[in-house]
N, C-alpha and C positions, 0 to 999 in steps of 0.2 A: 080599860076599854076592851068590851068582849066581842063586838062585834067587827066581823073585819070590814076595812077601806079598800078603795081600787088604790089600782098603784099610781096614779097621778094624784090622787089625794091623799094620800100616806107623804109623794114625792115631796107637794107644797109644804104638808104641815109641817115635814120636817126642815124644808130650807126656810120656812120662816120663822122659825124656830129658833132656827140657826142665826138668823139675824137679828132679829129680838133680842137674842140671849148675848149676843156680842155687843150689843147697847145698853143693856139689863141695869152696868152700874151706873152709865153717865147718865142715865132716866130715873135711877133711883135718885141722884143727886139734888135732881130739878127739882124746883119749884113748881105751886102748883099752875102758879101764874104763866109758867114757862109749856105747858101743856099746850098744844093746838089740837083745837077739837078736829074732825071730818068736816063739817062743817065750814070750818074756816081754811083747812088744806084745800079742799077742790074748790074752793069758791068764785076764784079768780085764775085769768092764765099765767102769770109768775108761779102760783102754789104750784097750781094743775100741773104746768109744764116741769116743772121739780118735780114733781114724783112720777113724771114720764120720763124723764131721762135716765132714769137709772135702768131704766130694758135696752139702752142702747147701751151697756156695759154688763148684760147677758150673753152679747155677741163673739164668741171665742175666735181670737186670732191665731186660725192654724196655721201661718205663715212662721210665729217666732212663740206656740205654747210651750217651748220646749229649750233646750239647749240646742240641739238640733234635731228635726222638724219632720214628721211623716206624712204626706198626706195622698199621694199618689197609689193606688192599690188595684189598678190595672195591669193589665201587659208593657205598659210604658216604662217603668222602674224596677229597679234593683238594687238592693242596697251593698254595701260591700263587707265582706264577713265578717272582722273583726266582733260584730257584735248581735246579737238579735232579739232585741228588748222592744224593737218598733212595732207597730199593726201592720207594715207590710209584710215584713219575715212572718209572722204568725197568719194573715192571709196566704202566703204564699207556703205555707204548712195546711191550710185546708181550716186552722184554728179560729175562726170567727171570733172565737168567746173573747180574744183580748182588746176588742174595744170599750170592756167594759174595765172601772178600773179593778178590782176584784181579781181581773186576770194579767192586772198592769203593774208588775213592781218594782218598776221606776217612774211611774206616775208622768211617762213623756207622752200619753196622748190627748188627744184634744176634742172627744168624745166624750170623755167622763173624766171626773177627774175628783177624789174624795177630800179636796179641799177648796170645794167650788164658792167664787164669789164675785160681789160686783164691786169688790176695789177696783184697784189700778194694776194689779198684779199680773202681767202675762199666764204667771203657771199657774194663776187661778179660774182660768176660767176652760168652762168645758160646755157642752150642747146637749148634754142629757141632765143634767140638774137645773142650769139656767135656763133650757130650753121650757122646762117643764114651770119652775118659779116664774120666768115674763110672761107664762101662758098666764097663772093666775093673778099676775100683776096685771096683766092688761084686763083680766075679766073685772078686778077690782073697782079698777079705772073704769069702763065704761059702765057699770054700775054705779057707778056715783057721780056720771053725767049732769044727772038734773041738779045737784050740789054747786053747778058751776053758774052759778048767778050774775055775778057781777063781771061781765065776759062780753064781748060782740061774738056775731056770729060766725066771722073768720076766727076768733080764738077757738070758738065750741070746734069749728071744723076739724082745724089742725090737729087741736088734742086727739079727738076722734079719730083722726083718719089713724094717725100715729098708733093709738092702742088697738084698732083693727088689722095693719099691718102686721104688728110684732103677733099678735094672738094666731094670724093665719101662716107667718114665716116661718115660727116656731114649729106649728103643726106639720108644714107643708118638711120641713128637712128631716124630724119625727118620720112621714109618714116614707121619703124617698128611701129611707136605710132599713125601716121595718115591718112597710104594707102600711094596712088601714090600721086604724085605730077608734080611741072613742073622740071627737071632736070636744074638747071642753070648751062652751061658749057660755056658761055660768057661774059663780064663783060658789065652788063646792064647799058645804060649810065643815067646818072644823070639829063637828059635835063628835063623829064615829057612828055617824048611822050607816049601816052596809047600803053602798050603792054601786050596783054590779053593772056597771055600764059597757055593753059589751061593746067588741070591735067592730066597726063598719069595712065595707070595704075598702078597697082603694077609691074606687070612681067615687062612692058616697061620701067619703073620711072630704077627697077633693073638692065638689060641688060644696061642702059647706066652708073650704079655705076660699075656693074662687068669689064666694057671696063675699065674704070679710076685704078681698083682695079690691075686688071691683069696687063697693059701697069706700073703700080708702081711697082711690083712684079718684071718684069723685068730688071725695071732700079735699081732697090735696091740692094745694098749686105745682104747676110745673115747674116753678122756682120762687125758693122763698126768698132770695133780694128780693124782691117783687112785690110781695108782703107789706102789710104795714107794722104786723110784728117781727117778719124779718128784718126792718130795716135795723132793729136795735141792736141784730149781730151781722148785720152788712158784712160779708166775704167772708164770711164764719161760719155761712148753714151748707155747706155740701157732703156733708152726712148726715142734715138733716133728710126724712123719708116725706117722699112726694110721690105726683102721681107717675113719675117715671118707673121708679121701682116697683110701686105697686101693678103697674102696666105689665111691665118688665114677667114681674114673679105671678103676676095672673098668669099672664100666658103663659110662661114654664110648667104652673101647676096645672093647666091644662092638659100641656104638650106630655105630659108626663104623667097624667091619668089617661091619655089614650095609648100611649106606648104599648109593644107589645106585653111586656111581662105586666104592669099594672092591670091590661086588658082582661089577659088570661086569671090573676087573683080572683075582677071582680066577673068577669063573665064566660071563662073556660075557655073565649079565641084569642090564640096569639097571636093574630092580626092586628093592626092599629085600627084605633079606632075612628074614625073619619068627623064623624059630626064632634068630639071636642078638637081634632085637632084642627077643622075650621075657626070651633072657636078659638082655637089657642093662636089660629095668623091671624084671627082677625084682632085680636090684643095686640098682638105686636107690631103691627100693623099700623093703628094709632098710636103707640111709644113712635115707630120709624117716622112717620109723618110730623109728629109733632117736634121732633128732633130734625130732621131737614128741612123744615119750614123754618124754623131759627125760633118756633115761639119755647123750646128747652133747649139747656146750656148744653147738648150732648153733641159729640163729635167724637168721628176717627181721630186720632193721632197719627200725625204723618208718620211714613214709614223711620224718615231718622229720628225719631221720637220714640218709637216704637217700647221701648225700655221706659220709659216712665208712667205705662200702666205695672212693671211690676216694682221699679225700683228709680230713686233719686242718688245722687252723691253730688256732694259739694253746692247743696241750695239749703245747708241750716235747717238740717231732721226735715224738711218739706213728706208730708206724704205721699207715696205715689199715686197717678189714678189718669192726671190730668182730665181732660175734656169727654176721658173715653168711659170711666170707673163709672158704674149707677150704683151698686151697692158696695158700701166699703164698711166695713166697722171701724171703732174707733184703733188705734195703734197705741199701748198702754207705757208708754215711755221712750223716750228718745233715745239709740244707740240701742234698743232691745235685739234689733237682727244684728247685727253687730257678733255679738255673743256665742253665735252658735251658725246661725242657718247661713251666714256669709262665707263660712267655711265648711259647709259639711258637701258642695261640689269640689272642690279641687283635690286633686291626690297628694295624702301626703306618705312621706315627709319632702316629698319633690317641691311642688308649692307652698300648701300651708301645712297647720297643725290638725290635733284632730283624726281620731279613727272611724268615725260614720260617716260613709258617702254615699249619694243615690245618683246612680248612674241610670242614663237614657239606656234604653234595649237597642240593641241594632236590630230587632224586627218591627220595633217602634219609629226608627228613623226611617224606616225604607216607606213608609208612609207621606214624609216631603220626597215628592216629585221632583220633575226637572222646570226650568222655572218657564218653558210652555205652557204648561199648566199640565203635562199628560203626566199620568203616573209611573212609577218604578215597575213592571213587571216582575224582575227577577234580576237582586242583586249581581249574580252570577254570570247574567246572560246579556250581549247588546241586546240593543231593540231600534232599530232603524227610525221605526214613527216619534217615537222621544227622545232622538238622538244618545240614551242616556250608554254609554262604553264602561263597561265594566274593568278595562286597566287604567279609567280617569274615573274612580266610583263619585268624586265630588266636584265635579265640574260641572258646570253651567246646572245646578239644583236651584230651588227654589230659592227665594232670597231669603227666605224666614229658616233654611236650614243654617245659614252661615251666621245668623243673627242668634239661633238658640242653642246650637249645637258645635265643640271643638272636638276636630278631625284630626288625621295625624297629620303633621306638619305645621298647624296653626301657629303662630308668635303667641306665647303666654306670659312671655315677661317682657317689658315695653324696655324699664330701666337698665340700672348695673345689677350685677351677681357676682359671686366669688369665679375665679375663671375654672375650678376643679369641679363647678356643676353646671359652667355655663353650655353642656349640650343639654339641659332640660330649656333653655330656653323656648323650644319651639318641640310641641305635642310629640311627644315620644310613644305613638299609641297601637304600632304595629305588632304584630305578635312578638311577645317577648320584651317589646319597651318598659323603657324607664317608669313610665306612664300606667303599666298593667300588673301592676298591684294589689292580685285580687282582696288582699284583706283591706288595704289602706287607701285602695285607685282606682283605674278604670277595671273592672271583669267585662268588660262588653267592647271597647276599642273606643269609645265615644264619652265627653263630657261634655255635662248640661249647665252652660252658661247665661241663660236667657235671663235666670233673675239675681246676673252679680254681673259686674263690669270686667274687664280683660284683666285686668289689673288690680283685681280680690287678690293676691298674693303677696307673699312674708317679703319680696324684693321692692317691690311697688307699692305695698302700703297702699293701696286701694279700697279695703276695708278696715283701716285705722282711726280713730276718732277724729282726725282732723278733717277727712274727708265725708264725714256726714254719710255715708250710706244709710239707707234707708228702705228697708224689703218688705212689702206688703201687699199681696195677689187681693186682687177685689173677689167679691163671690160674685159678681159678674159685671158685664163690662157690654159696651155697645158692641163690637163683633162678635159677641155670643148671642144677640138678639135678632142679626143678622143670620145667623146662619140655622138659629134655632124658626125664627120667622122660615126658610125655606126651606126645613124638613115639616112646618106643620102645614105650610100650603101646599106643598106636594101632595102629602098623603090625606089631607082635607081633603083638597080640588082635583086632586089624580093627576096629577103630571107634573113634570119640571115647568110647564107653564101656568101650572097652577097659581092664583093671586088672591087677595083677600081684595072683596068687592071696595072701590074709590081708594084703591092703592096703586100707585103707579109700578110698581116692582111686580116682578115675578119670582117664582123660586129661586130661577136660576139666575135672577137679574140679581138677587140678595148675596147670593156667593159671590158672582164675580164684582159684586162691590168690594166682598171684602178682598178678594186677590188682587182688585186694580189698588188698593193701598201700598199693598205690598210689593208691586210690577210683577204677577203671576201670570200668566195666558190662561188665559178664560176658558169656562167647562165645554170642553171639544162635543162637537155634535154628536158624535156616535155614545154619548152616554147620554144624550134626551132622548132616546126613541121608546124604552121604556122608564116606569116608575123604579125596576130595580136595579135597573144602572144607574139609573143618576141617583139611586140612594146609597149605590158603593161609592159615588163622590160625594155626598154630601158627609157621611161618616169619614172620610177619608180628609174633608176639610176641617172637622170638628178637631180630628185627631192632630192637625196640622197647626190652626189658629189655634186652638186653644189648648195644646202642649203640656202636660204638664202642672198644667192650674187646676187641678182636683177634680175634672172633668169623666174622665175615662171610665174610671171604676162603675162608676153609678151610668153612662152610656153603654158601655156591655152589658151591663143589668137588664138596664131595660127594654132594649134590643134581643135579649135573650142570646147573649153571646157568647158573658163569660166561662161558660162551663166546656165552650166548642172549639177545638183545634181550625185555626192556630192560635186562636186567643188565649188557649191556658200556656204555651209557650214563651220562654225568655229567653234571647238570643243575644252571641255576641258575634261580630265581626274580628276572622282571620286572615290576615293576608301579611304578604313581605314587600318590602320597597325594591322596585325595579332600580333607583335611579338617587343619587342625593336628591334631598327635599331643592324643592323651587320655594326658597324663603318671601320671595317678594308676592308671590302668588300659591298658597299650598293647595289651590282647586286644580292645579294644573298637574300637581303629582301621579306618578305613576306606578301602578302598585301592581305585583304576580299573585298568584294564589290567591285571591278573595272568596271567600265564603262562610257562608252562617253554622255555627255552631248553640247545640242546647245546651243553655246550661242548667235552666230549670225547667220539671213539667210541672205545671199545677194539677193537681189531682180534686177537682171538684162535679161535685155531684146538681142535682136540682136543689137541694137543698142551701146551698150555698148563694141563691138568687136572691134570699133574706138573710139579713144579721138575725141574730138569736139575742130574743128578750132576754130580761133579767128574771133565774128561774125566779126568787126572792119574791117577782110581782106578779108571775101570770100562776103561781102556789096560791095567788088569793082567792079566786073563786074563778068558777068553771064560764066565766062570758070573756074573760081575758087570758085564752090563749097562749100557747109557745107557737112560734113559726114552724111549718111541717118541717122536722126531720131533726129538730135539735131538740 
C-alpha cells in the first residue's frame, strides 16, 4: 500500500483486522453453509440488533480499567507518592503525551490502551481505539439500513437511532479532549486510496454530532419497557440508548461548542457563545420536562440514597445509577471494583492495603460551602454572613461535604480492632496524624469517601466479597443536566433568570433544585445581580455536585482556567487540635493553626488547553494537524 490513509482510516483498518484475525481460525473451520451473508445479518432486528450491541462494549469503564483507577486531572486530586505511573502525576508534570498508551507502561489508563477490545475484559477497553472502531461500526450499520427488510418501523427506529448516537458520542468525547476533528459519517473504504480529510473545527466537528444527536432523539422512545421490542427484555433495557441520553448529550455537545475555549478554536472569542448555548437549554430543557412530567424513568435520588449513583453493597453486584444515571456503560464483571478502586482511597497500612491513593485537595474542598448555601470565603478567616468559624472549619458545611469527604475526627472503623491500633479508629488527619502519610495516605489532611461506604476497611470488611460492593460513576446523571441546563440558559438568555421558552425552571430555579435535594440554602441574591456572579456559583456547584466524577478537568478547559492561578494549585490543609475529638459529633471539633499550604504548582502553558495527537497520525498528511504547541 503506497499511498498514505488518514489516521481514522488506518485506526479502523487495523482494529478490524484485529478482530477478523482473532476469528480467522474458528471461520476457517466453518462450513460453507455456516456463512451468513450481509444480507441476512441486517435483515431483521434480532440480526441488526446483534451487531449493534457490540458498540455498547466500545464504552470503557474508567471507574475499574485498572487496578486502581485515574480519572480526575483537575485541581480536585492528588495522588499520593508512592507511585507515579497514573495520567494524573504526568498531568500534573505538564506531560500530556501519557494518555496515550506509547507513553503508558503499565497500561493503567483508560484513554488508550494497546490491547483494546469488545470482550468482557475491564483492562481492555480504552476510548481512543474503540472510540474510533464504534465510529466505523456504526457508519457500517447505518449503511446497510435498507438491508433491514423484514423489520417494523419501530425496529428500523431503534437500530437507527442507536447507531446515530454511538457515531456522534464517540466523536463528541474525540472532539472534548482534542478540538475539531474530521467528522466520519461514512464508512471509509479499506482499499488505501489517500483521503486527506482535514480537521473541522470545534463548532463544525459539533454541528454535524448534534445533527446525529437530535435525528436519535427522535427516533428513540423515552423508555424501552414501553416498546414492543422491549418488552422481550422487560427490566433489562436501562442501558439501553433513548431519547434521554441523546437529549442529554445533544445539549452537552452544544453547551460545549459554545464554551469559552471551543469558542476561541473555532472563532478567535473567548466569550461564550450565546445562540448554541440557547440551543443547548433548550435540549435540556425537553430531557427536564420530559423527566418531571413522569413520561421518563428519570429522577433525583433522595439525598439518603445519594451513594447509589456511584456505588451499591449488599444488593447481589446490583449496578449503581438508580433512577438518577442517563448514561452508564455496561460494568464488565461482577466484584471488578473490588479489586483495586475500593481501596485506592483509604490510607494505608492504617485502613486498607495498597499504595495508590487519590486524595481530595483542601483548595478543592473549600469549594463546599456552609449548608446556607453561601460560600467559604477564606479558610483562615471567619465570615459573619456564612457563619462559617474557622476554629470549627467543619461545622454546619454543606451536607454533600459530610457525605463525600473524611475530616479529622471522623469514625472510620464502625467494628472491632486490635486495641494497639484502636486510636486509628476515628481520622487521624491533623498535621502530623496517623492519617498523613504522604506516600501511603492523606498529603492534603482530607479523604474522599463518596464512592465507597465507611466501612471499605481491613476491620469492617466492607469491601469484601460477601458484601457485594459495586463502583461505577455514570458519564452522566440527571444533576448534571440540571446544572449544565443553568449554565447554558444563563449565558443563552443573559441572566440567572434566564429560561429556555415553555420551561418552567429558570437558571437559578435548576441549581437550587439540585441543592434542595441535598437541604443546601438556595443561591443568595447578591449573586443574581449580574451574569458573572452567578457564574462563580454555578462553577462553584458544578464543582460541589459533581465532585470528583471526571468532570473538572475538562470544565477548566473549557472555561479557560486551567492554565490560571488558583487552578494550577494543589493544596493541603494544616492545622492542630485545640481539644480531644468530639467522637459523637466530629463537626463540632476544634482546631488552632488552620491553614493552606502548596503542595503542588502546575506549570501549564496555552498549550495545555488540548491533549496532543498521536505524532504517528497527524505525520500523515499536512490537512490533519498536531494541536498548537505539541
Amino acid at each position: 500500500m503506497n499511498k498514505l490513509i488518514t489516521a481514522i482510516q488506518r485506526c479502523s483498518i487495523i482494529l478490524c483486522s484485529l478482530f477478523i484475525m482473532t476469528a480467522c481460525e474458528d471461520y476457517l473451520d466453518k462450513t460453507d453453509e455456516s456463512i451468513i451473508s450481509e444480507d441476512e445479518a441486517f435483515k431483521n432486528f434480532n440480526n441488526f440488533q446483534g451487531y449493534t450491541e457490540e458498540l455498547y462494549h466500545c464504552i470503557p469503564d474508567f471507574t475499574n480499567a485498572y487496578w486502581t483507577n485515574s480519572w480526575n486531572w483537575g485541581d480536585d486530586e492528588i495522588q499520593s507518592t508512592a507511585r507515579n505511573f497514573h495520567f494524573v502525576c504526568k498531568i500534573d508534570d505538564g506531560n500530556f503525551w501519557g494518555w496515550q498508551s506509547e507513553f503508558d507502561g503499565w497500561g493503567a489508563g483508560w484513554m488508550n490502551h494497546p490491547n483494546a477490545a469488545t470482550d468482557d475484559d475491564r483492562f481492555n477497553k480504552d476510548l481512543w481505539n474503540m472510540g474510533w472502531y464504534g465510529i466505523r461500526k456504526a457508519n457500517l450499520g447505518l449503511a446497510n439500513m435498507e438491508k433491514m427488510t423484514d423489520a417494523t418501523l419501530e425496529e428500523r427506529n431503534l437500530v437507527k437511532g442507536q447507531l446515530l448516537f454511538f457515531r456522534a458520542w464517540f466523536h463528541f468525547q474525540f472532539m472534548q479532549y482534542f478540538g475539531g476533528l474530521p467528522y466520519i459519517d461514512m464508512v471509509i473504504p479499506s482499499s488505501g486510496e489517500s483521503m486527506a480529510m482535514e480537521r473541522l473545527s470545534y463548532q463544525a466537528c459539533a454541528e454535524k454530532a448534534a445533527q446525529d444527536f437530535r435525528e436519535a432523539a427522535d427516533l428513540l422512545p423515552t423508555d424501552w419497557d414501553l416498546t414492543t421490542v422491549g418488552a422481550n427484555t422487560l427490566g433489562k433495557n436501562d442501558l439501553r440508548i433513548n431519547k434521554i441520553m441523546a437529549l442529554g448529550y445533544l445539549g452537552k455537545n452544544l453547551l460545549w461548542a459554545g464554551s469559552p475555549l471551543m469558542n476561541q478554536e473555532s472563532t478567535g472569542s473567548s466569550t461564550y457563545n450565546a445562540d448554541l448555548c440557547k440551543r443547548a437549554a433548550d435540549a435540556f430543557a425537553e430531557l427536564l420536562q420530559l423527566c418531571e412530567n413522569g413520561e421518563a424513568p428519570y429522577a433525583l435520588l433522595p439525598f439518603e440514597d445519594y451513594h447509589e449513583n456511584f456505588y451499591t453493597t449488599g444488593q447481589g453486584w446490583q449496578i449503581p445509577g438508580g433512577s438518577e444515571a442517563i448514561f452508564r456503560g455496561p460494568y464488565y464483571g461482577a466484584n471488578g471494583s473490588n479489586w483495586g478502586t475500593s481501596k485506592q482511597y483509604q490510607p494505608a497500612p492504617v485502613l486498607a492495603d495498597g499504595d495508590v491513593k487519590f486524595l481530595p485537595t483542601a483548595n478543592y474542598v473549600d469549594n463546599y460551602g456552609m449548608a446556607n448555601g453561601l460560600p467559604i470565603q477564606d479558610i483562615t478567616q471567619a465570615d459573619a454572613e456564612s457563619g462559617y468559624d474557622p476554629e470549627y472549619p467543619w461545622k454546619d458545611r454543606d451536607p454533600r461535604f459530610y457525605n463525600d469527604i473524611v475530616y479529622d475526627g471522623v469514625k472510620c472503623v464502625k467494628g472491632s480492632m486490635p486495641e494497639d491500633v484502636a486510636g486509628d479508629r476515628y481520622a487521624n488527619l491533623y498535621s502530623g496524624g496517623s492519617y498523613r502519610n504522604i506516600g501511603t495516605g492523606s498529603r492534603t489532611g482530607y479523604l474522599l469517601y463518596k464512592f465507597i461506604p465507611i466501612t471499605a476497611n481491613k476491620y469492617d470488611d466492607g469491601y469484601g466479597w460477601g458484601n457485594n460492593l459495586n463502583i461505577h460513576i455514570p458519564w452522566m446523571r440527571l444533576s448534571d443536566v440540571y446544572l449544565m441546563y443553568a449554565e447554558a440558559a444563563a449565558q443563552g438568555y443573559g441572566s440567572s433568570a434566564g429560561q429556555s421558552p415553555g420551561y418552567a425552571r429558570t437558571a437559578v430555579d435548576a441549581i437550587n433544585a439540585v441543592r434542595d435535594r441535598a437541604g443546601v440554602g438556595h443561591v443568595a441574591a447578591k449573586f443574581l445581580g449580574s451574569l458573572d456572579d452567578f457564574m462563580g456559583e454555578v462553577r462553584r456547584e458544578r464543582a460541589v455536585e459533581l465532585a470528583f466524577e471526571r468532570h473538572r478537568f475538562n470544565d477548566l478547559r473549557r472555561w479557560l482556567l486551567l492554565i490560571e492561578k488558583p487552578y494550577t494549585l494543589k493544596k493541603s490543609v494544616e492545622f492542630d487540635r485545640a481539644s480531644v475529638i468530639n467522637t459523637d459529633d466530629p463537626s463540632q471539633n476544634r482546631v488552632m493553626n488552620i491553614r493552606e499550604e502548596v503542595i503542588l504548582e502546575r506549570n501549564f502553558s496555552s498549550k495545555h488547553y488540548w491533549l496532543p495527537l498521536k505524532n504517528s497520525d497527524v505525520n500523515l498528511y499536512a490537512e490533519f494537524p498536531q494541536n498548537p504547541g505539541w
